[in-house]
C-alpha positions as CSV (number, residue, x, y, z in Angstrom):
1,X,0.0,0.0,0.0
2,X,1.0,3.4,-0.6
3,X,1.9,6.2,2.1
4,X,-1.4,8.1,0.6
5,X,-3.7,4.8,1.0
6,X,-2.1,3.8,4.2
7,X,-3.4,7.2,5.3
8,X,-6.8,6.6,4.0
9,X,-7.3,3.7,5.8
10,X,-6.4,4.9,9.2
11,X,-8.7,8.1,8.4
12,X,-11.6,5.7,8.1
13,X,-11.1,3.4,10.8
14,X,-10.7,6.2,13.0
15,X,-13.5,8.0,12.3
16,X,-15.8,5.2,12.0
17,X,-16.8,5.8,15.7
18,X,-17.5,9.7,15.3
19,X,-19.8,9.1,12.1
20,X,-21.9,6.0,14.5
21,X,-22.1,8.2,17.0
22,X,-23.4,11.3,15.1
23,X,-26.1,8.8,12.6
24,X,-27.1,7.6,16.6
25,X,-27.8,11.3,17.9
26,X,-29.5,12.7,15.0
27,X,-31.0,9.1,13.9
28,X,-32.3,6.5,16.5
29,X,-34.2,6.7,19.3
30,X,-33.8,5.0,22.2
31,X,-36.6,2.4,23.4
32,X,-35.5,1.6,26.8
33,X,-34.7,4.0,29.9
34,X,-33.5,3.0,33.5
35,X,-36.7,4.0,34.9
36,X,-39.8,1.5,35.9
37,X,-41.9,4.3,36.2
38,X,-43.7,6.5,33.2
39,X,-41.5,10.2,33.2
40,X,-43.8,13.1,32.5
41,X,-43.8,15.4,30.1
42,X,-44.3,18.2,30.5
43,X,-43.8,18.1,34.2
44,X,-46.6,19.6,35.8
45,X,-46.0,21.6,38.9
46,X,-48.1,21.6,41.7
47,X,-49.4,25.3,42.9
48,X,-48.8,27.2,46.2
49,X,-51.9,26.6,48.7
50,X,-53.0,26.6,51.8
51,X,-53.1,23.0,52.9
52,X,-54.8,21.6,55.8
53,X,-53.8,17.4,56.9
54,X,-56.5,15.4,58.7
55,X,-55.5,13.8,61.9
56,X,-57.4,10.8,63.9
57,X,-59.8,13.2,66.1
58,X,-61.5,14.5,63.2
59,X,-59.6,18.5,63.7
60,X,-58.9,19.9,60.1
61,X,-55.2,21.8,61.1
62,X,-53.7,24.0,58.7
63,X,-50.1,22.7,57.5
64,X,-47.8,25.3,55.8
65,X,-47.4,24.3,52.4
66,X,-43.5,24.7,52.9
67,X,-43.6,21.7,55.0
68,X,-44.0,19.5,52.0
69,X,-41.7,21.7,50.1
70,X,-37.8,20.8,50.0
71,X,-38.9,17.0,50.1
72,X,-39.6,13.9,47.4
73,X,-43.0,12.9,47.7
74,X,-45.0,10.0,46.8
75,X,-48.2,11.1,46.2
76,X,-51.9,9.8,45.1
77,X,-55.3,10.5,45.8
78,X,-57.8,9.0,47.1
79,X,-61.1,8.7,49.7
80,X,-60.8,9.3,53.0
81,X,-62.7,5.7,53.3
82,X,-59.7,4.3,51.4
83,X,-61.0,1.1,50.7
84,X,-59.3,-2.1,49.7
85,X,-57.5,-0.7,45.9
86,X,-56.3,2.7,48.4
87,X,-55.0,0.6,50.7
88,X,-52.8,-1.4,48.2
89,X,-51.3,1.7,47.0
90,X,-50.6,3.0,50.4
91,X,-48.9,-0.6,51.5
92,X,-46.6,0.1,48.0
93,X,-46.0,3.4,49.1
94,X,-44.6,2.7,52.8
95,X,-42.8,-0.6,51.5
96,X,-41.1,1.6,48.8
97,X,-40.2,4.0,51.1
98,X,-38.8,1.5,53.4
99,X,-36.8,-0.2,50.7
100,X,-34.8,3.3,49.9
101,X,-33.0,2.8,53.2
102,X,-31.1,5.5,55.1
103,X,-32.5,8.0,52.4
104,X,-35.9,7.1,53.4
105,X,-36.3,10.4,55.7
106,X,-36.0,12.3,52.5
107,X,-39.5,11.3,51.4
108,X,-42.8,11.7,52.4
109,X,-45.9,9.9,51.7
110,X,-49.0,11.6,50.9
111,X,-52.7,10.9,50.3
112,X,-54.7,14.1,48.7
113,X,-58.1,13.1,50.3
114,X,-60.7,14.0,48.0
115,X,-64.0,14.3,49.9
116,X,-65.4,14.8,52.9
117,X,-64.5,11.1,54.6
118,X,-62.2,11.4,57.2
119,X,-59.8,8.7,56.9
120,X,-59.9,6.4,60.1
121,X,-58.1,6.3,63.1
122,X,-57.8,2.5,62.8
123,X,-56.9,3.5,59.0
124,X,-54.1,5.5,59.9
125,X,-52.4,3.4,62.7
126,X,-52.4,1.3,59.9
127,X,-50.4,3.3,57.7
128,X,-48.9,5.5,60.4
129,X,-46.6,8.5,58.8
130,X,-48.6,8.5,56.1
131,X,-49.9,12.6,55.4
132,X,-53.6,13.0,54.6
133,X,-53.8,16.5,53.2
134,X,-58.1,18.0,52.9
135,X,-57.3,18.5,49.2
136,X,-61.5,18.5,48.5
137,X,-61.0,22.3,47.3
138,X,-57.5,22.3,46.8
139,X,-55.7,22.9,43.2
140,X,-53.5,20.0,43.7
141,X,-56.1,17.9,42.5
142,X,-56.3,19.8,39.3
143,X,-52.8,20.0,38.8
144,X,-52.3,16.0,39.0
145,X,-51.5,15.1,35.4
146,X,-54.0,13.9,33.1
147,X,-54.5,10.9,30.9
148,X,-56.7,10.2,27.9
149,X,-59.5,7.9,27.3
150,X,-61.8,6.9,24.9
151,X,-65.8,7.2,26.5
152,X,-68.4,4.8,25.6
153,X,-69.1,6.8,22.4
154,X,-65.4,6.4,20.8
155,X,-64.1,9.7,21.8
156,X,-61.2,10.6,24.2
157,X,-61.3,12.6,26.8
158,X,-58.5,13.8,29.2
159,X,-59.5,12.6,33.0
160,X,-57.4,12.5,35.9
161,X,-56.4,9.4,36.9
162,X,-57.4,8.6,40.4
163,X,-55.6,5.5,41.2
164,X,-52.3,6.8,40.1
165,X,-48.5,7.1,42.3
166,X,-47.0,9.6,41.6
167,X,-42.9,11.1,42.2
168,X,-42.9,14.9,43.3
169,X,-39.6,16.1,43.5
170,X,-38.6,19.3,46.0
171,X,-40.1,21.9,44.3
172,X,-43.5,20.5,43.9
173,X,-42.7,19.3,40.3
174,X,-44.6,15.9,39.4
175,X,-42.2,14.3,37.4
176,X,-43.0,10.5,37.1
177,X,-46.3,8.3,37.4
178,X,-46.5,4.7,38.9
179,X,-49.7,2.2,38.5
180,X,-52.0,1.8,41.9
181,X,-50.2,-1.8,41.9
182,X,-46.6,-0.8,41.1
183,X,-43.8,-3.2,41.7
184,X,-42.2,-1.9,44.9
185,X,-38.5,-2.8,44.2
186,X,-38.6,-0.9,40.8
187,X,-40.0,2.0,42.3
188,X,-37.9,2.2,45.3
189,X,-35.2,2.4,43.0
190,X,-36.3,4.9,40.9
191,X,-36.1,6.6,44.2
192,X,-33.0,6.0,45.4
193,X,-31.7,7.2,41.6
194,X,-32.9,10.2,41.7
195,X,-31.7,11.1,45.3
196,X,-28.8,10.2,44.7
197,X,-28.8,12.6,41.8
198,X,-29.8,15.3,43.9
199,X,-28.4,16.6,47.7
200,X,-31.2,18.5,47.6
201,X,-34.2,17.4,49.9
């Protein structure tokens, strides 16, 4: 081979990763991510308001929304009664958070209770640590990121979905959704990703 071909050559085979890695940038879409849950987009951010939690003696008692700020949440809504399906989640929730470990203190679990049943005191032994925010009136429940669906006529319509976990990060941003039966594992360590991520919280 010649000086000029030997040259050639090495100009190809060195710039055969530079040309895979520009047709991949501007070319292929990744399928997979590292994260079990669904990320949002566009993250929705949940609105300053005054928030009130329910306790076990029936007293409504205003909590500064800025309690809940500067902390990861996992979030969902629900009834006060929070039958057999609310319970599930909840269980997820408090195993999930359990699972994270050390970091666990970092996150709070909330329920947005959406009427006017006050959740039990049996109810929230159960689940003690658990937050149940009055949210009847609140614009958290309007902020909570919709889904569509199609109706019994054919046509789709956006509706909340009520039986949905969901990530809030410190700044009230909802950034990733989890099924009412999630697998706990996969969720706790979306969890423990993202603090690890981020000192903040």
């Amino acid at each position: 081979m010649s000086p000029r071909q030997k040259f050639v050559l090495i100009f190809l085979i060195f710039s055969i990763p530079f040309v895979g890695s520009t047709i991949a940038f501007f070319f292929w879409t990744p399928t997979k991510t590292n994260n079990y849950g669904e990320l949002l987009s566009p993250v929705m951010t949940l609105p300053e308001a005054k928030l009130a939690y329910l306790n076990a003696d029936g007293a409504d008692k205003e909590v500064a929304e800025r309690a809940l700020r500067g902390k990861w949440l996992m979030l969902t809504r629900d009834s006060g009664a929070c039958e057999a399906a609310c319970q599930k989640k909840l269980y997820a929730m408090r195993q999930a958070r359990l699972v994270i470990g050390r970091e666990q203190d970092r996150v709070l679990r909330v329920v947005l209770v959406d009427d006017d049943v006050m959740p039990s005191d049996a109810l929230q032994k159960q689940f003690v640590g658990t937050i149940w925010i009055s949210a009847k009136s609140s614009p958290w429940l309007a902020a909570l990121p919709k889904t569509t669906a199609k109706n019994e006529t054919g046509s789709v319509s956006a509706r909340n979905t009520d039986d949905a976990i969901y990530g809030v990060d410190t700044i009230g941003n909802i950034f990733i959704r989890y099924s009412a039966d999630p697998d706990i594992k996969r969720m706790s360590s979306d969890f423990q990703k993202v603090l690890k991520a981020s000192q903040i919280g």
